[in-house]
C-alpha positions as CSV (number, residue, x, y, z in Angstrom):
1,X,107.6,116.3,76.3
2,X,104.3,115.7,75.3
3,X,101.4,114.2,77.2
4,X,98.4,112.0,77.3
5,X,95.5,110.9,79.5
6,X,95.4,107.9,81.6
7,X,92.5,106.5,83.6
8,X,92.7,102.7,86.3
9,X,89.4,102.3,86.7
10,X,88.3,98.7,88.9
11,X,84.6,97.6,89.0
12,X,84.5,99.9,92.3
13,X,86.2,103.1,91.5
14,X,88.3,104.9,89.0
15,X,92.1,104.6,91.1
16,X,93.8,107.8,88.8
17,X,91.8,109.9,85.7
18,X,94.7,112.2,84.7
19,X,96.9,113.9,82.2
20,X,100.6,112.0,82.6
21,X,104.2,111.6,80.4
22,X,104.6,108.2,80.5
23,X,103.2,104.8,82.1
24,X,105.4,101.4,82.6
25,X,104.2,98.0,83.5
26,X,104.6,94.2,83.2
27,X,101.9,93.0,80.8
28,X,102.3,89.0,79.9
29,X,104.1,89.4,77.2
30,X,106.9,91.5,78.3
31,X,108.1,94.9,80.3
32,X,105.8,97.8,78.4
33,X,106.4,101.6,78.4
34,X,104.0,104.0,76.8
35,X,104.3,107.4,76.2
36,X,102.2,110.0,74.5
37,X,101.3,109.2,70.4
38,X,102.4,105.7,70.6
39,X,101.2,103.7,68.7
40,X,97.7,101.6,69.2
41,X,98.1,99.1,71.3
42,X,96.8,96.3,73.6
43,X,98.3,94.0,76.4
44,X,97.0,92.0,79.6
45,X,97.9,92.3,83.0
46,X,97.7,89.3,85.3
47,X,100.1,91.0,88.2
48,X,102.1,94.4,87.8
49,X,103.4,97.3,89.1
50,X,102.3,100.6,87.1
51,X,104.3,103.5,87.8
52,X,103.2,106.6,85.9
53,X,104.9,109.6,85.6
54,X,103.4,113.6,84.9
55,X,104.6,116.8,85.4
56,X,103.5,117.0,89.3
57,X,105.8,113.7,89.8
58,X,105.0,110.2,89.9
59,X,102.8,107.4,91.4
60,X,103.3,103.5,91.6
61,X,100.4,101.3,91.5
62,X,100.0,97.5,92.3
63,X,97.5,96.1,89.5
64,X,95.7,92.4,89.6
65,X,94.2,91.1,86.5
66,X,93.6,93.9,83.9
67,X,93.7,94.7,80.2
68,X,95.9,98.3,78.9
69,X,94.3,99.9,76.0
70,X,96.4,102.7,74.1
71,X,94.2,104.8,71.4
72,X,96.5,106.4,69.1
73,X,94.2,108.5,67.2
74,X,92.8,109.6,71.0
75,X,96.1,109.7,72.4
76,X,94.9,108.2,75.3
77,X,95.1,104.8,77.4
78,X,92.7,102.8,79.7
79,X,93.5,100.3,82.2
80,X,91.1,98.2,83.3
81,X,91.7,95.5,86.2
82,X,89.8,93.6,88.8
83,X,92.0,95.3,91.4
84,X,94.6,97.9,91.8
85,X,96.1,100.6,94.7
86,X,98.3,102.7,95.1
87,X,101.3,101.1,96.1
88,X,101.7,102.9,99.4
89,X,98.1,102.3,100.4
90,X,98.3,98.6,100.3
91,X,97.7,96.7,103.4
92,X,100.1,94.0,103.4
93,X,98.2,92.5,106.8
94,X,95.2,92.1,104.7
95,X,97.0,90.5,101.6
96,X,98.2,87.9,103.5
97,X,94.9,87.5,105.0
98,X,93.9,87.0,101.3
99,X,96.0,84.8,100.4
100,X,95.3,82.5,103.4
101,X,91.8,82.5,102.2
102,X,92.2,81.7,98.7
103,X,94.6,78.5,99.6
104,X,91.6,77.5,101.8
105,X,89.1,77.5,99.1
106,X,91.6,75.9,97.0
107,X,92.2,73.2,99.6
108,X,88.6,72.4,99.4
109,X,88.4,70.4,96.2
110,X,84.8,70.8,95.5
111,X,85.2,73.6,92.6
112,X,84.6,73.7,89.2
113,X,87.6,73.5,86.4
114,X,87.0,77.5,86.1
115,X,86.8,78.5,89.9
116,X,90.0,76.6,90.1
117,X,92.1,77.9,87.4
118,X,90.8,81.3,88.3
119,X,92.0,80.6,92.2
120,X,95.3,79.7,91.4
121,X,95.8,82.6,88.8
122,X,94.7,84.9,91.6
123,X,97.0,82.8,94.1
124,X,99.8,83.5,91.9
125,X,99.3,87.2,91.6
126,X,98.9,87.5,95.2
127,X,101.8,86.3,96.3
128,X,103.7,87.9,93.8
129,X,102.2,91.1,95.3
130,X,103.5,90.3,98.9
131,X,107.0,89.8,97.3
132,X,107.1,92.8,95.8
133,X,106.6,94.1,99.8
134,X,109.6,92.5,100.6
135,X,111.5,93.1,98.0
C-alpha cells in the first residue's frame, strides 16, 4: 500500500508530522477518507475525530475548527485547526470546564454579531467533543 505525509499543525504546535496509509474524518460536507495519490482536494472541519493509520499502527485525534488540504501532485495533506489532541490525552475535566465558560460569555449579551456566532460554533463543537467521551 502506498503512502503519504501528513502533518496537524494548531497555532501552538505541530500535533503529528509523519508518513501514514490513510486518514478519515468528518469534514462538513460528509464522512472523508484519504489515502495516498488521491486526488486534490479540500474540506472544513468544524468538529471531528481524525483517525490516521501507518505502518507502526494507528492514532485517533479530536480536531476543533480546521481546514484539510490534500496536494496531489505532492502527495501530501495538511490539517490545519484551532485545536486538536490526541484522543487519549484529552482532559475531559477541563472540557467541561470549557464549556461552562463559553455559555457564560454567551449568557452575557454584550457581544458582537461575530463573537457570538463564533461562541456558539465553538459551543457546538464542544459538546460534541464531550459526547464523543461518553459515547
Amino acid at each position: 500500500m502506498s503512502d503519504f505525509h501528513l502533518t496537524i499543525r494548531t497555532p501552538d504546535k505541530d500535533v503529528f508530522s509523519g508518513v501514514v496509509s490513510s486518514v478519515s474524518f468528518h469534514a462538513e460536507d460528509g464522512q472523508a477518507q484519504v489515502l495516498a495519490h488521491h486526488a486534490s482536494y479540500m474540506a472544513t472541519i468544524q468538529f471531528s475525530t481524525v483517525k490516521v493509520d501507518g505502518e507502526t499502527g494507528g492514532a485517533s485525534y479530536l480536531a476543533r475548527s480546521g481546514f484539510f488540504h490534500f496536494d496531489h501532485k505532492k502527495n501530501e495533506a495538511l490539517l490545519l485547526c484551532i485545536y486538536c489532541e490526541e484522543q487519549s490525552e484529552v482532559s475531559y475535566q477541563t472540557v467541561e470546564e470549557y464549556l461552562k465558560f463559553l455559555a457564560s460569555e454567551l449568557e452575557k449579551g454584550d457581544l458582537s454579531d461575530f463573537q457570538v456566532l463564533y461562541l456558539k460554533g465553538e459551543k457546538l463543537a464542544v459538546e460534541k467533543q464531550v459526547k464523543t467521551k461518553e459515547a
